[in-house]
C-alpha positions as CSV (number, residue, x, y, z in Angstrom):
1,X,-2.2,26.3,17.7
2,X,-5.6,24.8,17.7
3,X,-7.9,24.7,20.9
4,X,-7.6,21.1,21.5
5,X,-3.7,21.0,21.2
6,X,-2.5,19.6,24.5
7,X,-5.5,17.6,25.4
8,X,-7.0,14.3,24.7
9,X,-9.9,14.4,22.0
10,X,-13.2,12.6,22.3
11,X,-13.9,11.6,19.0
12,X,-15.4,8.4,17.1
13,X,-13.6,5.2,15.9
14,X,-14.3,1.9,14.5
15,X,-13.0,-0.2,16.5
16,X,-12.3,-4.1,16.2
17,X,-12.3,-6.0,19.1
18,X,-12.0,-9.2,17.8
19,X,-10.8,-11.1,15.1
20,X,-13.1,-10.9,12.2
21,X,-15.5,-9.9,14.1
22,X,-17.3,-6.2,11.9
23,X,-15.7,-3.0,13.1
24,X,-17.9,-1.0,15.9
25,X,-18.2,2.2,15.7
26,X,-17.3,3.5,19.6
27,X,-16.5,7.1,21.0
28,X,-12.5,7.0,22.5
29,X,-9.9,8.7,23.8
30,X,-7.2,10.0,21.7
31,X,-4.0,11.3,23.9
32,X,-1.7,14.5,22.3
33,X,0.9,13.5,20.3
34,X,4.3,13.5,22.3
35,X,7.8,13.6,21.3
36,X,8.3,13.2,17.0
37,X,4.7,12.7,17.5
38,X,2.1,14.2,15.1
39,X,-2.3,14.6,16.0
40,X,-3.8,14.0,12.5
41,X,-7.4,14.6,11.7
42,X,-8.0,11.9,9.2
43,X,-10.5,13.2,6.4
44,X,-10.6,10.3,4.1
45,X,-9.5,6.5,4.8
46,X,-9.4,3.6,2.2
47,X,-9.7,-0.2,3.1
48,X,-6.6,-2.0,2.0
49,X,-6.2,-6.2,1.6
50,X,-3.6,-6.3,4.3
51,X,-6.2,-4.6,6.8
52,X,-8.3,-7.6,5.8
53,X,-5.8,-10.0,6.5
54,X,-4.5,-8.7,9.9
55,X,-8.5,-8.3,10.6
56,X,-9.2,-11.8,10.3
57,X,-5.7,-12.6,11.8
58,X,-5.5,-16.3,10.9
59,X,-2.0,-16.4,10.2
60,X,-0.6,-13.6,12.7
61,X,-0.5,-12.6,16.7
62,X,-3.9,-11.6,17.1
63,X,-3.5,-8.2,18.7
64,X,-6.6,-6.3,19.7
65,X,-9.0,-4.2,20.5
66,X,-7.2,-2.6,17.5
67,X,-8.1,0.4,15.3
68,X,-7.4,-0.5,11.5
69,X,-6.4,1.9,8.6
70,X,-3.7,2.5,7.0
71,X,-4.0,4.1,3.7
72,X,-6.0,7.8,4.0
73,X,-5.2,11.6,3.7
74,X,-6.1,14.4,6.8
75,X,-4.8,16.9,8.6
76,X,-2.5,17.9,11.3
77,X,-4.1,19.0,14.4
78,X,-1.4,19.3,17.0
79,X,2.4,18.3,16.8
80,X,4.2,16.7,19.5
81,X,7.8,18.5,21.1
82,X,11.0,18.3,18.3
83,X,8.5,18.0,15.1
84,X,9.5,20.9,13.1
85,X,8.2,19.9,9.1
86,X,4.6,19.9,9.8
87,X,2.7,22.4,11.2
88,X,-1.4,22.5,12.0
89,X,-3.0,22.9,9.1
90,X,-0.9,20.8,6.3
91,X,-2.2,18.2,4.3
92,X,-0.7,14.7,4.9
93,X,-1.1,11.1,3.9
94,X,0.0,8.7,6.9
95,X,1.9,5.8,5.6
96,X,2.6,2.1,6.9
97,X,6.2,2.6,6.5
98,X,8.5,5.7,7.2
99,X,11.3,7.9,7.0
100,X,13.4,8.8,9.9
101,X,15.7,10.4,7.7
102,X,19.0,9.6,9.9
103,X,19.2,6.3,9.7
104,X,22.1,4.5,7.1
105,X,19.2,3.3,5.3
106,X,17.7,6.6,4.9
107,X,20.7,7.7,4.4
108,X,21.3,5.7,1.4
109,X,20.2,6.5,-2.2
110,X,19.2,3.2,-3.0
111,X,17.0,2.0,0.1
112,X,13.6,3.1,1.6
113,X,13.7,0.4,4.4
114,X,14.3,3.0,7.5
115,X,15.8,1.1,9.9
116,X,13.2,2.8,12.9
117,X,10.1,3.1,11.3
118,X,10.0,-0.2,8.6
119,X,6.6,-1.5,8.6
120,X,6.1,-4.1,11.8
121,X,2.9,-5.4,12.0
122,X,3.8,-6.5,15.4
123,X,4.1,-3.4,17.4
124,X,0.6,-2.0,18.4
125,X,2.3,0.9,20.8
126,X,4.2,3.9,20.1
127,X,7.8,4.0,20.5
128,X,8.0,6.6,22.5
129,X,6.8,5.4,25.6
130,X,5.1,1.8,24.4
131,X,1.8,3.0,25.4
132,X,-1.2,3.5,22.7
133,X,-2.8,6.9,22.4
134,X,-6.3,5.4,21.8
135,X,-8.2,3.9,24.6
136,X,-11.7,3.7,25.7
137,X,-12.9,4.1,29.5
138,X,-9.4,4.2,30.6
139,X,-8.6,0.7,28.7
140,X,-6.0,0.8,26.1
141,X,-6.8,0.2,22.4
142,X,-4.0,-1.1,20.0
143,X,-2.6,0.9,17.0
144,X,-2.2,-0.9,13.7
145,X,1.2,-0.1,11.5
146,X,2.0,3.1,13.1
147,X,-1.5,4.8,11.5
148,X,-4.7,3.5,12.4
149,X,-6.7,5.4,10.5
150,X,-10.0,4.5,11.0
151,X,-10.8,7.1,13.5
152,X,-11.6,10.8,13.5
153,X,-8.2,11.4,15.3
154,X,-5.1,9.3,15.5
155,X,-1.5,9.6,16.8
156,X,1.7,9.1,13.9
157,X,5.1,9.5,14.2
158,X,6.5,12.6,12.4
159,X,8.6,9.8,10.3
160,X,5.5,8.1,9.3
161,X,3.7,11.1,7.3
162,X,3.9,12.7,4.0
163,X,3.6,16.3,3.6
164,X,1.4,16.7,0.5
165,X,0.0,19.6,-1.9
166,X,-2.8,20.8,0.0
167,X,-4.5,21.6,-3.4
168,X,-4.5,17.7,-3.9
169,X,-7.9,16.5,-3.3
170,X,-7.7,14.0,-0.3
171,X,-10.6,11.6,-1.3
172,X,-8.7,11.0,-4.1
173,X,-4.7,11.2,-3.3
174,X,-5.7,9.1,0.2
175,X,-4.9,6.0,-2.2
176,X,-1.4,6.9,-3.4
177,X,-0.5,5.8,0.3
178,X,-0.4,2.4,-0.3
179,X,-1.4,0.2,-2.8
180,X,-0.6,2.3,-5.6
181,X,2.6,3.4,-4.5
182,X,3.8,0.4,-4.3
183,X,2.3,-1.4,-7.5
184,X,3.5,1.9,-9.3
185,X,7.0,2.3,-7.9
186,X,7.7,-1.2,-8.7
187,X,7.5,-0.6,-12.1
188,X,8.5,2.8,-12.6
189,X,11.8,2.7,-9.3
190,X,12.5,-0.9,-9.7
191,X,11.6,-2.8,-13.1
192,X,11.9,0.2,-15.3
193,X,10.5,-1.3,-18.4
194,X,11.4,1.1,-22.0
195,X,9.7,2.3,-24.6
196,X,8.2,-0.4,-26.3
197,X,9.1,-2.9,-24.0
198,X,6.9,-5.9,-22.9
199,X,5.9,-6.5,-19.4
200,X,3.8,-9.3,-17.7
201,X,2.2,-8.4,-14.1
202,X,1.3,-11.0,-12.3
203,X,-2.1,-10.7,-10.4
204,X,-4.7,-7.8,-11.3
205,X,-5.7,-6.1,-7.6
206,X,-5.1,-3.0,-7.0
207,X,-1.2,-3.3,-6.7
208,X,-0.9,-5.1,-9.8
209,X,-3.0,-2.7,-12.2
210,X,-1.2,0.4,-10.0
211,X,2.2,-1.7,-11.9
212,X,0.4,-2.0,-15.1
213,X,-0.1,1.9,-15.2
214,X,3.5,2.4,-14.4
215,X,4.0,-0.1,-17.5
216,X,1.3,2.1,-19.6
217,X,3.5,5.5,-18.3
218,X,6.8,3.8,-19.6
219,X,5.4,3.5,-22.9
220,X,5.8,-0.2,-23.1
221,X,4.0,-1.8,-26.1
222,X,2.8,-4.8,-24.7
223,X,1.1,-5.3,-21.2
224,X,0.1,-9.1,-20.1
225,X,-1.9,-9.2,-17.4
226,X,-2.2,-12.6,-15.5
227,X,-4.8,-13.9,-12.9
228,X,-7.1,-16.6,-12.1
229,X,-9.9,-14.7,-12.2
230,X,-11.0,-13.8,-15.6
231,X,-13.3,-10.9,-14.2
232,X,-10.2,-8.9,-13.5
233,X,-9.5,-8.4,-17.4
234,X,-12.4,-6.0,-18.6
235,X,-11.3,-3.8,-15.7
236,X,-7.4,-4.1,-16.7
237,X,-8.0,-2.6,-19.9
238,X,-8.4,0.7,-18.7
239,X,-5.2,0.4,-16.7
240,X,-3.0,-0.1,-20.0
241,X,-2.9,-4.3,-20.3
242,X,-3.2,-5.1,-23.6
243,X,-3.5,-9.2,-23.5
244,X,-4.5,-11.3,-20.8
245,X,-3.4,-15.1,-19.7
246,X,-5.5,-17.1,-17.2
247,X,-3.1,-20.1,-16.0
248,X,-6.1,-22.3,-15.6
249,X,-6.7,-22.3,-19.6
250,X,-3.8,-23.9,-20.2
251,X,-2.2,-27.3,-19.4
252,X,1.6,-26.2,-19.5
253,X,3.0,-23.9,-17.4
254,X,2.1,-20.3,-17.8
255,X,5.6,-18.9,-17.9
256,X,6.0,-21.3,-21.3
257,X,2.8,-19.5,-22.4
258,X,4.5,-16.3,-22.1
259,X,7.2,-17.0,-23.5
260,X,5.8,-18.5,-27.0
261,X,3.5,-15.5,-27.0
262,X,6.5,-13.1,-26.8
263,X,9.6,-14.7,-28.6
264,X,11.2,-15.8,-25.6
265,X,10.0,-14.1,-23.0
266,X,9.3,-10.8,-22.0
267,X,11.6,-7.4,-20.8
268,X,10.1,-6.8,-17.6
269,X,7.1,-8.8,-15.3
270,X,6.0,-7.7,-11.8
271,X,4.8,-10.0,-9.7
272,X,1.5,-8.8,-7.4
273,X,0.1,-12.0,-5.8
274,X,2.1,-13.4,-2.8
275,X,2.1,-16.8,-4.7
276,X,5.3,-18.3,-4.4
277,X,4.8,-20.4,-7.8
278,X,4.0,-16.7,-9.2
279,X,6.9,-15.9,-8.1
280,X,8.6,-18.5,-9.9
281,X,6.4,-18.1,-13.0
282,X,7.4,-14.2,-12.8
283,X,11.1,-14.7,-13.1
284,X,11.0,-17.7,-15.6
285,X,8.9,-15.9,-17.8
286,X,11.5,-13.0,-18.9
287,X,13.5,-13.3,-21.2
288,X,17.2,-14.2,-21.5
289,X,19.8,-11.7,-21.8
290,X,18.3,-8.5,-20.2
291,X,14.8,-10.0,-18.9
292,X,13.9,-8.3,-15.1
293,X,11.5,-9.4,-12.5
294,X,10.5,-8.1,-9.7
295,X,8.5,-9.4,-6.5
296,X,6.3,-7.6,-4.8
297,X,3.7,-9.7,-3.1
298,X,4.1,-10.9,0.6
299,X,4.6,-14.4,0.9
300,X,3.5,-16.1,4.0
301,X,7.1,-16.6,6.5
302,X,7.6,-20.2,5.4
303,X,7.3,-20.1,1.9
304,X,9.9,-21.0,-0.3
305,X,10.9,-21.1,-4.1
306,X,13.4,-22.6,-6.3
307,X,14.9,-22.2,-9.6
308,X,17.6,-23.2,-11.9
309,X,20.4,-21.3,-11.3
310,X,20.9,-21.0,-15.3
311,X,18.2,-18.6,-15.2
312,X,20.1,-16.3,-13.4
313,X,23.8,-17.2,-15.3
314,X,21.5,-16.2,-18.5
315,X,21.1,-13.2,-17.7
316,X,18.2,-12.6,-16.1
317,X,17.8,-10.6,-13.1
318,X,15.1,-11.0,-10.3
319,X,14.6,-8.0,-7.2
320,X,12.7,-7.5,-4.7
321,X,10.8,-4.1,-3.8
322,X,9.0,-2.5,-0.6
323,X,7.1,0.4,-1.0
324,X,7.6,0.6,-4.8
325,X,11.3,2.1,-3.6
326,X,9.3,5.1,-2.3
327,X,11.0,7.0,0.6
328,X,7.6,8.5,2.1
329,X,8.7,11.8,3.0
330,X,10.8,12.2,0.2
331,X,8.8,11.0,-2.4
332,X,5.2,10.8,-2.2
333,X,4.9,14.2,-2.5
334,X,5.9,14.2,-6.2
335,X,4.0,10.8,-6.5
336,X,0.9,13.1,-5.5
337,X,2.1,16.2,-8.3
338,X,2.1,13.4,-11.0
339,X,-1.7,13.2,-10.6
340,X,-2.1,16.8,-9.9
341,X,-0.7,17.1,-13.6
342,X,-2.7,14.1,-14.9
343,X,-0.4,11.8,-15.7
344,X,-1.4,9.3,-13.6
345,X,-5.3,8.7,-13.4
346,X,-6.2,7.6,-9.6
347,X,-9.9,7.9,-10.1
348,X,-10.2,5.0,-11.6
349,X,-8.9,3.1,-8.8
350,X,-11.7,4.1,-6.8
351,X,-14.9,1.6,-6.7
352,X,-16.7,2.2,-4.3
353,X,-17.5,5.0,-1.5
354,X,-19.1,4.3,2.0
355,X,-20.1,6.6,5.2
356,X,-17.6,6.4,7.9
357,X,-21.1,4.6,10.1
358,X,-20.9,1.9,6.8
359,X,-17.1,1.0,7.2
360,X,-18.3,-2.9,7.3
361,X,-20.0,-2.8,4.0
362,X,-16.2,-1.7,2.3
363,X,-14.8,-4.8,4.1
364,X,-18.3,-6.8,2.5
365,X,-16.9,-5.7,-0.9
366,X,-13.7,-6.2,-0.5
367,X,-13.8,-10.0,1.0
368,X,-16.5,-10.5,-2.2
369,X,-13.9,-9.4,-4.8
370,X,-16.0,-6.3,-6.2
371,X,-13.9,-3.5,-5.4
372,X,-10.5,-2.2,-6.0
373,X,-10.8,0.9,-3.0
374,X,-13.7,1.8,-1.3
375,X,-13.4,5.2,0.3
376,X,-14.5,5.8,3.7
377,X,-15.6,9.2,4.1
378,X,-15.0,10.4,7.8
379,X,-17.6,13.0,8.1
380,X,-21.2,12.8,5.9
């Protein structure tokens, strides 16, 4: 075991105390893990649009002092009484959502939504006990998604953490815990475009082009990428799009666009913005007979969307994913191997790269619209 298993660690964080507010950088206390509880010495840590949004908290509970971070590969330290997969020393990638692996939905071929350790942005405790690990001269600091991972140290539940290669390098398979994932496994788990299909993906962030490379790994012929933000297409080229639609050059709407420019409609679209008239646009764009979308962005809790029911009677289909249908434990780990064989290219994902002292300036780019990930680079 290491030398600081059993004790509490003394190491840096950036913590936010208030909303919107930059991150300070602050030595805390970090508690050993307890039961199903893992210590993780985080090596690498991206910044992610949902730590943004929970950041600025204008639509949410604020919750804090809070410690952000959520997407980021490190190591295990210490591991807390019943965890017997990891074991100090292996490489892992923390992840917002997890795996109990007993549950009926972990249980069940066709679900990653684990009934104990689904993503709630609501719970700032572990649940344990329903304490934090982090605080800071005795004063408890709140944890963010079961990860917080903008600290040296942090506490996850064994559930929560993805035993990876340890070959993989983490600066650059840190980002395969979130964002791509899930714009990836949309495509590849959910929409499953063929060969020579054509797709549409609806907003060109990170998730989105993460569901356009899925589209460019199933072969498909054709890859429309739509956003408002006409930026966005130089970049999307080298993520496989092949034509690009910006709703705000044309007076009808964008799903007719589509359609004209693809004999009906396309096979497959994947929908990456949150926008519920994206939404809409997503699943009235495919076309009849076999046509699939699926939704992916977070809508805020009130929204609401409506359709013809014909859509649906002619044979289109519309789902819904989480997580690109990635069970963390289970899956990630070959996620990881398919860039280890370079089949899927991560690099380009990455932007930008900031000391762990310049975490702010990765929120600065971020909020600007210049980066896709910023790496935050714990030590150096």
């Amino acid at each position: 075991m290491s030398n600081t298993a059993g004790q509490v660690i003394r190491c840096k964080a950036a913590v936010a105390w208030e909303a919107g507010k930059p991150l300070s950088i602050e030595e805390v206390e970090v508690a050993p893990p307890q039961k199903n509880e893992v210590r993780v010495k985080i090596l690498f840590t991206s910044l992610c649009h949902t730590d943004v949004y929970f950041w600025e908290a204008k639509g949410q509970t604020p919750m804090f002092p809070r410690i952000f971070g959520h997407e980021a590969g490190g190591v295990v330290e210490s591991i807390g009484e019943g965890v017997t997969d990891l074991k100090p020393g292996d490489h892992v990638l923390p992840v917002f959502t997890g795996e109990c692996k007993e549950c009926p939905q972990c249980q069940s071929e066709e679900s990653n939504l684990c009934d104990l350790l689904r993503i709630n942005t609501d719970r700032g405790v572990m649940l344990n006990d329903g304490q934090p690990r982090f605080s800071k001269n005795g004063k408890p600091i709140y944890h963010f998604l079961g990860t917080s991972t903008f600290t040296e140290y942090t506490v996850i539940h064994v559930g929560c953490l993805a035993k990876i290669n340890p070959a993989a390098p983490l600066d650059k398979a840190c980002v395969l815990s979130c964002g791509l994932s899930t714009g990836l496994g949309a495509t590849l788990n959910v929409a499953k475009p063929k060969k020579g299909h054509s797709v549409a993906i609806f907003g060109l962030g990170t998730v989105g082009l993460a569901a356009a490379e899925g589209a460019r790994l199933s072969g498909a012929s054709r890859i429309i990428g739509v956003d408002l933000n006409p930026n966005r297409f130089n970049e999307a080229k080298k993520f496989g799009c092949t034509e690009f639609v910006n709703p705000k050059d044309h007076n009808k709407p964008v799903q007719q666009v589509i359609a004209e420019m693809t004999n009906g409609g396309v096979d497959r679209s994947v929908e990456c913005t949150g926008n519920v008239q994206a939404m809409m646009s997503a699943f009235e764009c495919v076309h009849d007979g076999w046509g699939v979308a699926v939704l992916v962005g977070v809508p805020n809790k009130d929204d609401e969307f409506k359709t013809s029911p014909m859509n649906l009677l002619s044979e289109r289909t519309l789902k819904g994913t989480f997580f690109g249908n990635y069970k963390p434990r289970t899956d990630l780990p070959s996620v990881v191997e398919k860039y280890m064989n370079k089949e899927l290219e991560v690099e380009k994902f990455i932007t930008h790269s900031v000391s762990f002292a310049e975490i702010n300036k990765a929120f600065e780019y971020m909020i600007k619209g210049e980066s896709l990930r910023c790496i935050i680079r714990m030590e150096g």
